[in-house]
C-alpha positions in Angstrom: -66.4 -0.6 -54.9 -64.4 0.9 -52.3 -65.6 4.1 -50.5 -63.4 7.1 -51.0 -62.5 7.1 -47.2 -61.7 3.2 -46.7 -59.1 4.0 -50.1 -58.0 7.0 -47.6 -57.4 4.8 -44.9 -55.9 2.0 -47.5 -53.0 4.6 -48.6 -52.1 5.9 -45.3 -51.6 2.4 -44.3 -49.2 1.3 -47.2 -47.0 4.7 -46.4 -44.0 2.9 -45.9 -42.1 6.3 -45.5 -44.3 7.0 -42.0 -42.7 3.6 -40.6 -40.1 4.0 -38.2 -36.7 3.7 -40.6 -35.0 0.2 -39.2 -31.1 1.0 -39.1 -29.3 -1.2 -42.0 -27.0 -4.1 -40.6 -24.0 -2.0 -41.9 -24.8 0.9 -39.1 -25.4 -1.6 -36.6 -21.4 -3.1 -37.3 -20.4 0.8 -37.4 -22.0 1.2 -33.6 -21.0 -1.9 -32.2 -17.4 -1.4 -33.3 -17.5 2.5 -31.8 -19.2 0.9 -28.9 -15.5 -2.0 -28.6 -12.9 0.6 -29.1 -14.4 3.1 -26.3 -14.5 0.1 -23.9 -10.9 -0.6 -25.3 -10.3 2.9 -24.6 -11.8 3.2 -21.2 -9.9 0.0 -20.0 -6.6 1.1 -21.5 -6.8 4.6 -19.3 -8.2 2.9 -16.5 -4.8 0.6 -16.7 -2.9 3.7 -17.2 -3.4 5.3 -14.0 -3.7 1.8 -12.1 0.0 1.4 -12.7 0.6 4.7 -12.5 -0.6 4.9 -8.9 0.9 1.7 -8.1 4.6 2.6 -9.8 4.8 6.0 -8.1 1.9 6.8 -5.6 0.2 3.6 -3.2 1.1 0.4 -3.4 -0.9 -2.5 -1.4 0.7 -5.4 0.8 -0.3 -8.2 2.5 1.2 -9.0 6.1 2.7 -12.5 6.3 4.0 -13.3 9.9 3.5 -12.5 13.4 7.0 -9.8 13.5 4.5 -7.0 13.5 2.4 -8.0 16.1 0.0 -6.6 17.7 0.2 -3.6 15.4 -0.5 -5.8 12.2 -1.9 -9.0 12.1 -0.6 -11.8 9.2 -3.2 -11.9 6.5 -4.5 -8.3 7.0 -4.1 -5.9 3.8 -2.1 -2.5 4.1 -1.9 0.5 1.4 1.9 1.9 1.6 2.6 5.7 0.5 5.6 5.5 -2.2 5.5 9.5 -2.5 5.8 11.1 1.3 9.7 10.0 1.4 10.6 11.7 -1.8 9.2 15.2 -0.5 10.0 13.9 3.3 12.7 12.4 5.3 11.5 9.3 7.2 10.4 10.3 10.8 10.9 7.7 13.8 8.1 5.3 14.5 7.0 5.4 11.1 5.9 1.4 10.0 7.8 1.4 6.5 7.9 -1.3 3.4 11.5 -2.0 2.8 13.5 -4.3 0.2 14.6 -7.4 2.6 18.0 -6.9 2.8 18.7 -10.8 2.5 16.4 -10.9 -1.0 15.4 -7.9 -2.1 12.9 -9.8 -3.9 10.7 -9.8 -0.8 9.4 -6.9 1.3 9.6 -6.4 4.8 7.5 -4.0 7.0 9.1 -3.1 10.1 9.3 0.7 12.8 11.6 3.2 12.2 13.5 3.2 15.5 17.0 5.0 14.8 17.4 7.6 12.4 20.4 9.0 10.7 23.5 10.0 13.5 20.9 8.3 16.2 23.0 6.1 18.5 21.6 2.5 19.2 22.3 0.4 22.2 20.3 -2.8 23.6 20.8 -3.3 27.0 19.0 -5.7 29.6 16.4 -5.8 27.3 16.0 -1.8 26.6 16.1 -0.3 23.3 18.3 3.3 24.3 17.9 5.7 21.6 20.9 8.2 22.0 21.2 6.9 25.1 17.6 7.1 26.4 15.3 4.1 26.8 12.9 3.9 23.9 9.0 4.0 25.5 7.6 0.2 24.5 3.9 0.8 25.7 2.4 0.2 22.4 4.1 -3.3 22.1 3.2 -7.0 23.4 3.7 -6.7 27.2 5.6 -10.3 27.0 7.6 -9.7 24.4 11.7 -10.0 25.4 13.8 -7.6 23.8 17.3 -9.3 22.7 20.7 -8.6 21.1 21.5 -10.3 17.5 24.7 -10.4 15.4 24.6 -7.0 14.0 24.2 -5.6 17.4 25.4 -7.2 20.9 24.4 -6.9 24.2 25.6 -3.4 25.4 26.8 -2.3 22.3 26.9 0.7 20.7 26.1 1.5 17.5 25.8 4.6 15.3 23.2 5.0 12.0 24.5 6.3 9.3 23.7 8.8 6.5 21.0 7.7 4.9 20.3 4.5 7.1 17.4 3.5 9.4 17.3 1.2 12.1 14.1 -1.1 12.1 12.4 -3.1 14.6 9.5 -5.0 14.4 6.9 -4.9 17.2 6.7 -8.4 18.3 10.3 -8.1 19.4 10.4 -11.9 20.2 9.1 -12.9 17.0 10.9 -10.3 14.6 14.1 -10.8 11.8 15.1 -7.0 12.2 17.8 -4.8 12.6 19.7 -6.8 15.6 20.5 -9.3 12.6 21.4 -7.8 9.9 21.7 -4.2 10.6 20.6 -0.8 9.0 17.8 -0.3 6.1 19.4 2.1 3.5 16.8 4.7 2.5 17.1 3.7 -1.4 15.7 0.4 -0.1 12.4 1.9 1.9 9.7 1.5 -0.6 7.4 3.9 1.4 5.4 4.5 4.6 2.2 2.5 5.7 -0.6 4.6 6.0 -3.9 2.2 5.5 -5.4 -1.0 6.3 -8.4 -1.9 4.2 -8.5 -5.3 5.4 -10.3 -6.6 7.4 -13.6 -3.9 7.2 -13.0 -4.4 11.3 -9.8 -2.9 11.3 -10.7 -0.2 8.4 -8.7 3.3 8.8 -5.3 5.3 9.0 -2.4 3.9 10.6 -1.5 6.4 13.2 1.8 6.4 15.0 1.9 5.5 19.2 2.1 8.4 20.9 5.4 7.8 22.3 6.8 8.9 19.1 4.9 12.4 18.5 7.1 14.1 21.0 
């Protein structure tokens, strides 16, 4: 015959309501399914402001082509400010994003060299904004500066309201411009402002100095 303390022990070990309480399969299904629609949820906002940011704030480009050089290699990435032009006109030497005026399916990226009213003359291989020669140190010393069917050797030409005239660095290597004449501003998708690719070349764009005067 049991002793009164081993039927003590017996009992406390058949307690079934000192177990831990095991959650039934229908709370598990309840969790898991709070557990989906928060990760639905956090995915959802987090593609909210994605295209919100790329629609009205940064968008990112790749560079294709050598008409940028040695400013921007081809295959390097680029973040372009979409905002800065709605608060801000566009100031001369920025590197802009543009429509390509031939499809605007594609972008170009190109400098702002003449502004609105700026007069625009190429001339024995000279830029000459309003009639002064445009400083080129931040260029490719052996790149050759020449005329193209929108704008002929000594010619004149006058920007208009709301126009830009573009250049690309690489002046030898560049679709610009001297082909087919002036970006409209309702065509300038925004201003570069970062390269985040490669890690070497990591940082703010900043303008040459010849243009903060």
């Amino acid at each position: 015959m049991p002793t009164p303390d081993a039927f003590v022990v017996a009992s406390a070990l058949t307690d079934y309501s000192k177990l831990p309480t095991l959650l039934s399969m229908q709370d598990i299904f309840r969790r898991a399914i709070s557990i989906f629609f928060d990760l639905i949820e956090s995915v959802v906002v987090a593609l909210s402001i994605f295209v919100v940011i790329y629609l009205f704030l940064v968008q990112p480009h790749e560079i294709k082509g050598a008409s940028m050089d040695p400013t921007f290699h081809d295959g390097q990435y680029i973040l372009t400010d979409k905002i800065s032009y709605r608060l801000n006109a566009p100031k001369r030497g920025d590197v802009v994003v543009f429509k390509a005026p031939m499809n605007p399916d594609f972008d170009y990226i190109k400098r702002i060299i003449g502004l609105p009213g700026d007069t625009i003359t190429i001339s024995d291989g000279k830029v000459l904004v309003n009639g002064q020669p445009l400083p080129d140190e931040y260029i490719q010393t052996d790149t050759i500066l020449l005329p193209g069917q929108y704008i002929k050797e000594g010619e004149q030409i006058t920007v208009g309201q709301d126009e830009y005239f573009v250049l690309g660095d690489n002046r030898s290597h560049s679709a610009d411009s001297r082909q087919w004449g002036m970006v409209p501003k309702n065509d300038i998708i925004g201003r570069v402002f970062f390269r985040y690719w490669p890690v070497n070349h990591f940082g703010l764009i900043q303008k040459p100095i010849e243009f903060n005067n």
